[in-house]
Backbone as numpy.savetxt, mean C-alpha at the origin, in Angstrom:
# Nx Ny Nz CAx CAy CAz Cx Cy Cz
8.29 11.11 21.56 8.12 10.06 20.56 9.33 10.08 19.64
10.09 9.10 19.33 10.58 8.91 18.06 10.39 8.86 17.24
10.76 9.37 16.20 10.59 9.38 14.62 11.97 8.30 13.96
11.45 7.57 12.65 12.15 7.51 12.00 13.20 6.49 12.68
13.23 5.60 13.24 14.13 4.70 14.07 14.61 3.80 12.80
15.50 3.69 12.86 16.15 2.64 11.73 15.61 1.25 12.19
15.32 0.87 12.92 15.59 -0.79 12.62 13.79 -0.61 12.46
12.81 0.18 12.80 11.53 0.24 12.36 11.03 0.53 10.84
12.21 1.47 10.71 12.26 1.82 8.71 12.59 0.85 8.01
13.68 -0.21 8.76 14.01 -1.62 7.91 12.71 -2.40 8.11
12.25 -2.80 9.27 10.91 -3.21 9.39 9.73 -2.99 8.36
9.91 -1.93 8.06 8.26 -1.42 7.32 8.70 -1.55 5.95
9.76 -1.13 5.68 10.57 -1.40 4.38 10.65 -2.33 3.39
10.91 -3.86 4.58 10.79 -4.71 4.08 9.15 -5.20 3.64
8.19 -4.83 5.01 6.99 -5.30 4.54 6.50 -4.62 3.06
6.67 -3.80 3.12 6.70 -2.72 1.98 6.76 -3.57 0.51
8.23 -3.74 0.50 8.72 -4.57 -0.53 7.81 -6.00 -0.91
7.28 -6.62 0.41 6.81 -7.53 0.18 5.33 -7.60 -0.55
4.71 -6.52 -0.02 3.56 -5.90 -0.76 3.51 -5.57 -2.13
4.58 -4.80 -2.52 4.72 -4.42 -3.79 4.82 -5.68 -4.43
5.60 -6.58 -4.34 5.92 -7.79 -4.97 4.61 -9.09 -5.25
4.10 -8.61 -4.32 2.37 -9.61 -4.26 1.50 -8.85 -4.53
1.91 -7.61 -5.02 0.57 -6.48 -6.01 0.79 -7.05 -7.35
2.06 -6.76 -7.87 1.91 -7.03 -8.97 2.12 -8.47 -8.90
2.15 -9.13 -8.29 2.69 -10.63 -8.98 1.03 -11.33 -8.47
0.07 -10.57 -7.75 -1.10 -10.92 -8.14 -1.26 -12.66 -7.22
-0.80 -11.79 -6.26 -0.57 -12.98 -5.01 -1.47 -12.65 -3.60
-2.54 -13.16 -4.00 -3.41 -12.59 -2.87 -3.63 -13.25 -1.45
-3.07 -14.20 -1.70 -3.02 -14.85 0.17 -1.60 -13.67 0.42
-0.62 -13.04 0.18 0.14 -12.47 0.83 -0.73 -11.06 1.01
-1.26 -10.97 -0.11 -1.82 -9.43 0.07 -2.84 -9.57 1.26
-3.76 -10.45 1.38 -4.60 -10.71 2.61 -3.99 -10.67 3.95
-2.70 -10.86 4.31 -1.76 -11.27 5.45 -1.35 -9.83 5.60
-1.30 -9.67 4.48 -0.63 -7.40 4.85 -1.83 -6.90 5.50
-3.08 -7.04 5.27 -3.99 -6.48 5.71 -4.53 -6.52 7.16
-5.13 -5.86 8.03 -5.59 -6.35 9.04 -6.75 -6.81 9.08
-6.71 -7.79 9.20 -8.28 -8.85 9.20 -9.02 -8.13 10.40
-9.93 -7.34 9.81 -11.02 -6.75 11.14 -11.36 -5.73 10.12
-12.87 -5.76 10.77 -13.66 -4.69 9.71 -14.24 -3.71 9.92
-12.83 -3.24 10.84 -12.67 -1.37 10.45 -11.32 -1.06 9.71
-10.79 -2.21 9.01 -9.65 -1.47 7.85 -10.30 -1.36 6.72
-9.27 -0.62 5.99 -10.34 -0.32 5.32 -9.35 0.51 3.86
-9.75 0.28 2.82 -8.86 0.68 1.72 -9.73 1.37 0.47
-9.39 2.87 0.30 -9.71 3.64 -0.66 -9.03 3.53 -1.84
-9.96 3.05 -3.38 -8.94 2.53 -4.07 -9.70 3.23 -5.64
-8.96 3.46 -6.49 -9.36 4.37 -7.56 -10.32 4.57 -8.03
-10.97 3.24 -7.82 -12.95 3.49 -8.20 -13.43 2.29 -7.34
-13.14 2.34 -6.04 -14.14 2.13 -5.05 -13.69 2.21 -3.73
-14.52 2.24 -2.79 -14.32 2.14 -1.45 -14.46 0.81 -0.81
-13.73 0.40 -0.45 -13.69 -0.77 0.70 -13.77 -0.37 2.08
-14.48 -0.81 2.66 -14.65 -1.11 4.47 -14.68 -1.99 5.06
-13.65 -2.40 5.27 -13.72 -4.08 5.86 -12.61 -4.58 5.41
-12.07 -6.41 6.49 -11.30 -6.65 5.50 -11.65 -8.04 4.26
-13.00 -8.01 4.68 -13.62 -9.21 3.55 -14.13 -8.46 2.27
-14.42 -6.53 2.70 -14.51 -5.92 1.09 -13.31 -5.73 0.34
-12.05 -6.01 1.37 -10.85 -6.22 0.52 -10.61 -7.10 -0.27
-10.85 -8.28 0.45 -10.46 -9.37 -0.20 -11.36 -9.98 -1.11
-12.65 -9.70 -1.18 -13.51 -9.92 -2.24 -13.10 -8.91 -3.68
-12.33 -7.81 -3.45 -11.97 -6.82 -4.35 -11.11 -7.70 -4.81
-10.12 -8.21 -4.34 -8.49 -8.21 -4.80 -9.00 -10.08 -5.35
-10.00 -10.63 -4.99 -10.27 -12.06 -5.90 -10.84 -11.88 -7.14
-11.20 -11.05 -7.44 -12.23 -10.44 -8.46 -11.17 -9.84 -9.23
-10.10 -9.35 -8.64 -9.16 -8.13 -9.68 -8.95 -9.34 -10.53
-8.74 -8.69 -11.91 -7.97 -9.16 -12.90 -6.53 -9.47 -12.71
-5.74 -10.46 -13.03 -4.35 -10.41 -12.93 -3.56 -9.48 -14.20
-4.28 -9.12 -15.14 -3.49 -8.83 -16.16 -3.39 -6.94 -15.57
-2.28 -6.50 -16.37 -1.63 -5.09 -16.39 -1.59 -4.90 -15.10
-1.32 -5.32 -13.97 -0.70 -4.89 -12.36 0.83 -4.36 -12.52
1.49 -4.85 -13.79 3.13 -4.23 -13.40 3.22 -2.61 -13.29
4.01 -2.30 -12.24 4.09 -0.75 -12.08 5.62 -0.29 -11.90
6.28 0.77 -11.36 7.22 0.84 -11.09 6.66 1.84 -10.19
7.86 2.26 -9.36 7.30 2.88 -8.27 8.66 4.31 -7.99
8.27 5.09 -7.31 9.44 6.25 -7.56 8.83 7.15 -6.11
9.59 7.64 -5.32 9.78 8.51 -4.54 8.67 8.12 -2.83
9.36 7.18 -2.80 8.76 6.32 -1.74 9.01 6.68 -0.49
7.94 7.14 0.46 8.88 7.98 1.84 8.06 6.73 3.07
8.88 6.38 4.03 8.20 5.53 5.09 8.43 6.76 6.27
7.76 6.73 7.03 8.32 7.37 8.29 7.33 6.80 9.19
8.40 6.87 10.45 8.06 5.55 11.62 7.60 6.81 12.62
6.61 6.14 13.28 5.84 7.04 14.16 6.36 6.22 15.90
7.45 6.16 16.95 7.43 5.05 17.41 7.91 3.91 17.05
7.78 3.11 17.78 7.70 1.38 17.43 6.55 0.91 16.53
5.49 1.27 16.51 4.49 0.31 16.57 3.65 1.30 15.35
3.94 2.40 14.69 2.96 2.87 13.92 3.94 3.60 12.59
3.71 3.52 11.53 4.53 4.08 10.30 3.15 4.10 9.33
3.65 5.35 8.25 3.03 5.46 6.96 4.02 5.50 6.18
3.52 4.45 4.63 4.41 4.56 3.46 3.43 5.20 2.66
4.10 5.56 2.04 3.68 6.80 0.47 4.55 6.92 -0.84
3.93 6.21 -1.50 5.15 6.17 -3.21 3.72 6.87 -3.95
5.44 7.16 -4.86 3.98 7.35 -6.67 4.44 5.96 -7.31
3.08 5.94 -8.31 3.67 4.74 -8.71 3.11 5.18 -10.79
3.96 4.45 -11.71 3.17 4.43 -12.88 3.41 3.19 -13.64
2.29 3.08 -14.95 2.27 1.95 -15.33 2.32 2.34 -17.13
2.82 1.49 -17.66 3.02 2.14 -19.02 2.21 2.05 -19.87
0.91 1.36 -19.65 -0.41 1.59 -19.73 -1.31 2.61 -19.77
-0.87 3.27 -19.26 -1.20 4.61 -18.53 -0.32 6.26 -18.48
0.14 6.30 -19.78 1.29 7.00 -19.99 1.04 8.50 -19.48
1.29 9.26 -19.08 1.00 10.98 -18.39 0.20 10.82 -17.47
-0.20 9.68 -16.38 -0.58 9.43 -15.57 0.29 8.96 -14.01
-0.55 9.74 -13.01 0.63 8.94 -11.88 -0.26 8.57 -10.74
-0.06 7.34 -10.16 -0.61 6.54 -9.19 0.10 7.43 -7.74
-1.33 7.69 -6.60 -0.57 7.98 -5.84 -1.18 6.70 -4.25
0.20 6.00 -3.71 -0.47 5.23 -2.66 -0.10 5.65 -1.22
-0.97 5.54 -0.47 -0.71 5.93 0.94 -1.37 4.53 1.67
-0.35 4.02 2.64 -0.53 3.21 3.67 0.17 3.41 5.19
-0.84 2.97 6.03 -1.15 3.10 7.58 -0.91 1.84 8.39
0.09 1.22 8.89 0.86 0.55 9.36 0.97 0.31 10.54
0.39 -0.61 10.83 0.68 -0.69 12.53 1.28 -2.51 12.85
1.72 -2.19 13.92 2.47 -3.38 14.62 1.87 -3.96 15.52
1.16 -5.26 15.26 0.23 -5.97 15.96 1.02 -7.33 16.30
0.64 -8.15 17.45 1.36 -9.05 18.26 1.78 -10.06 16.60
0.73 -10.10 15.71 1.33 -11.30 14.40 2.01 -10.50 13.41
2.53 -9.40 13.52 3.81 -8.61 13.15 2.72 -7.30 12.45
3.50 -6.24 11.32 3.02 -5.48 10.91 1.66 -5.60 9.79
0.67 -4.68 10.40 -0.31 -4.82 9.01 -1.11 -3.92 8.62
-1.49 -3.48 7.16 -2.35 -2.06 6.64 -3.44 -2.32 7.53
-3.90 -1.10 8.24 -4.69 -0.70 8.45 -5.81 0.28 7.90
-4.89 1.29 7.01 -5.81 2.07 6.16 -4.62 2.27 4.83
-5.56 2.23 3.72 -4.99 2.27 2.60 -5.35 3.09 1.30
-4.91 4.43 0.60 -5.81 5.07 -0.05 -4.89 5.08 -1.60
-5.39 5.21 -2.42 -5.08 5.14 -4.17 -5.76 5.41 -4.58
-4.65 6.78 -5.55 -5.54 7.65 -6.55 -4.54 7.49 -7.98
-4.94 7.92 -8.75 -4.47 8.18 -9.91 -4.92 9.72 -10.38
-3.48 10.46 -10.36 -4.09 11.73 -11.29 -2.94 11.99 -12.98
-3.80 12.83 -13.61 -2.79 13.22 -14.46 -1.27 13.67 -14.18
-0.03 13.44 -14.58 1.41 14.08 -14.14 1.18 15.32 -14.20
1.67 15.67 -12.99 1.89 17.56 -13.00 2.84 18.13 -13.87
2.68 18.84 -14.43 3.60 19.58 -14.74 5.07 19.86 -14.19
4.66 20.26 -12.98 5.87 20.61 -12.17 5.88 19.31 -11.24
7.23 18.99 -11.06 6.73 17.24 -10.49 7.29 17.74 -8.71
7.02 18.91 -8.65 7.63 19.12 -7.16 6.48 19.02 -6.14
């Protein structure tokens, strides 16, 4: 298996980017399109569980638009293959000051291009040691 193929890291990269940009900008037909419509995806999210992708999208119509801006820091993709990658950032919000968001997403490459399959977010206090 390959790891780590460049033109798959630009691939996921970009979807990546595109996600981040329709989190906070609170754009939910794109966020619905990242997702895989079928209801065994499924997204663990700071105070609830989703199973499905209609408990997603009933989540993310309901979210509030206000305080989504984040910044994001130490973002790793790695490509499993062609067809499978996980991204992982921290993320924080200044809302939330000594706090750090942590996201993990599960990525796969389906014939209508890439989409989350599993998705988990936590928030813990900043460590001390940020290693």
């Amino acid at each position: 298996m390959e790891i780590d193929l460049p033109d798959v890291l630009a691939e996921v990269g970009a979807e990546f980017a595109r996600y981040e940009a329709a989190l906070v900008g609170n754009d939910t037909a794109t966020l619905g399109q990242l997702f895989r419509d079928d209801p065994r995806t499924l997204r663990y999210g700071v105070g609830e569980n989703l199973y499905g992708y209609e408990a997603i999208q009933a989540f993310r119509a309901a979210r509030s638009p206000a305080g989504l801006m984040r910044r994001t820091a130490k973002t790793v993709i790695t490509s499993y293959g062609r067809d499978t990658a996980v991204a992982s950032t921290l993320f924080y919000r200044d809302s939330a000051p000594g706090r750090v968001g942590r996201q993990m997403q599960t990525w796969i490459r389906f014939s209508e291009g890439w989409r989350i399959v599993a998705a988990h977010v936590s928030i813990i206090d900043e460590p001390r040691d940020p290693t």
